[in-house]
N, C-alpha and C positions, 0 to 999 in steps of 0.2 A: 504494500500500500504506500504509494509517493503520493505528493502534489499532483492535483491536474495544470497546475501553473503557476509558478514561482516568479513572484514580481520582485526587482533589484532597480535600485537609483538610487539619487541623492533627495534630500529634504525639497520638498517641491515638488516630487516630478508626477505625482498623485498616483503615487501607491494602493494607500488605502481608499479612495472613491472610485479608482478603479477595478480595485478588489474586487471591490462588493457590488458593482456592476456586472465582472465577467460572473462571481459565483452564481449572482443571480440570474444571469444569461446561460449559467451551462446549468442551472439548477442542483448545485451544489453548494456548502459551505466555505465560510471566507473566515481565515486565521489570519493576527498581525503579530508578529512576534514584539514588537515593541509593548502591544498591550496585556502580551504575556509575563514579561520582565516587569512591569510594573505590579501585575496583580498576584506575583510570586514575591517582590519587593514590598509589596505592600504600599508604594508610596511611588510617585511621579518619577521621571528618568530622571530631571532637574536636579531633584533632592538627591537621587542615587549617584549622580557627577557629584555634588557638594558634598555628602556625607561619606561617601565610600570610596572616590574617584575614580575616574574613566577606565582605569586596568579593571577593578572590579566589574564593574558594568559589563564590560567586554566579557568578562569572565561569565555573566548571567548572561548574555546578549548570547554568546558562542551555547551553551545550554538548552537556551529558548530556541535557537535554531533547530540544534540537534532532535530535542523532543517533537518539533513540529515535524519536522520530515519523516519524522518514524510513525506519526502519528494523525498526520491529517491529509486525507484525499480530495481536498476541495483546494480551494484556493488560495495560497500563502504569501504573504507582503514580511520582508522583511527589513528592519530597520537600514540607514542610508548606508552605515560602516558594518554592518555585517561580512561582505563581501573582503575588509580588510585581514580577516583572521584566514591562513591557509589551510585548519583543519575545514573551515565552512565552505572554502574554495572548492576542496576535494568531494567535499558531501554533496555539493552544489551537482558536481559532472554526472551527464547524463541525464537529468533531468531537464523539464519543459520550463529552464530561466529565461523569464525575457524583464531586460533592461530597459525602464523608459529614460530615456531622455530629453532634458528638457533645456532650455536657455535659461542664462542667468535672469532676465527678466522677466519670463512668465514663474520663475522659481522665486523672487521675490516676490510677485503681486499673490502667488498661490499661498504664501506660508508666513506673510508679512516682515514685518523688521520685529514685530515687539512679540511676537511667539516667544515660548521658553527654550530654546536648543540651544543646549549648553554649549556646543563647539562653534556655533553663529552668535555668541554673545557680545563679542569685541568686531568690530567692525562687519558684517556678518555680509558684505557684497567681496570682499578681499577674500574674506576666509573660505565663503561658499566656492569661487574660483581656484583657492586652494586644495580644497576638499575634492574637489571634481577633477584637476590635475593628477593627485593622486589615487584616484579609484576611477577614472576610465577607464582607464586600461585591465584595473582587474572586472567591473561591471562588462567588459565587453568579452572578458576572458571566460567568466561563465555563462555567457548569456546565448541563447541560443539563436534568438533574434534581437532586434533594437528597435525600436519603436518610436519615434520623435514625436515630441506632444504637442509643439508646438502648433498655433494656430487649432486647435482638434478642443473640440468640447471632451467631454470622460467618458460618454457613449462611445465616440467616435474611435478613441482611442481603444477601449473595450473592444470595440468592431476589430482594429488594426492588430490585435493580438490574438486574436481569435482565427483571423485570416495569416498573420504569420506563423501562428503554432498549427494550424491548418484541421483548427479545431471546429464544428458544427455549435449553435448555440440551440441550446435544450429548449422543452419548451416552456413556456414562458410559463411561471404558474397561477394561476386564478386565486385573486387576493379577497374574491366577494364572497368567499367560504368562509 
């Protein structure tokens, strides 16, 4: 039992609303491993950068990976630097990752300036290009396809992964039950 589709990007690239678009389109379940590390932490990422520092978190972040891949057959978003750990890299191969991609300005207007992300807290248009310099290369390394979002509503994008994983969507399910 894997993912039917493992989403990977940076902060911005809408992960989670596309998540829960394709799960809902292939009629399956949508996991975020971010909001697994907090409800195992008990408390916000924020707080778990402040209190524990960024090696810990990684340390829960790498974890939260592992367990969802063993464990969920629907849809899995995983936090922006998950992709930076090489045991997650390795767990990552072979499976359906697709990497969206986005620009640094729709990745600002999507997740603002005053959001809590602890690695965008000091300068956070510097840092973001910093961040994205070093995880292209491993985002494109596992990813099976790349997905650009830009100009693209979350539907549309949703459509663009579905057709690059060359996946059919389920069908739609009847909400007036």
């Amino acid at each position: 039992m894997t993912p039917v589709v493992v989403l990977v990007g940076p902060p911005g690239a809408g992960k989670s609303t596309v998540g829960a678009l394709l799960a809902e389109k292939l009629g399956t379940g949508y996991r975020d491993t971010d909001a697994d590390i907090e409800r195992t932490a008990g408390k916000p990422i924020p707080e778990i950068f402040i209190d524990e520092g960024e090696p810990h978190f990684r340390e829960l972040e790498r974890e939260a990976v592992r367990t969802a891949v063993a464990e969920h057959p629907g849809v899995l978003a995983l936090g922006g630097g998950a992709v930076m750990d090489p045991a997650t890299r390795a767990l990552l191969t072979g499976l359906p990752v697709v990497f969206l991609d986005v620009e640094l300005a729709d990745a600002v207007h999507r997740v603002g300036l005053d959001t809590p992300r602890p690695l965008l807290a000091v300068n956070p248009r510097k840092r973001w290009r910093e961040l994205m310099e070093q995880r292209r290369p491993l985002y494109t390394e596992v990813a099976r396809a790349v997905v650009a979002t830009g100009g693209r509503a979350p539907a549309e994008v949703a459509d663009a992964v579905l057709d690059a994983l060359g996946l059919p969507a389920g069908p739609t399910p009847d909400i007036t039950q």
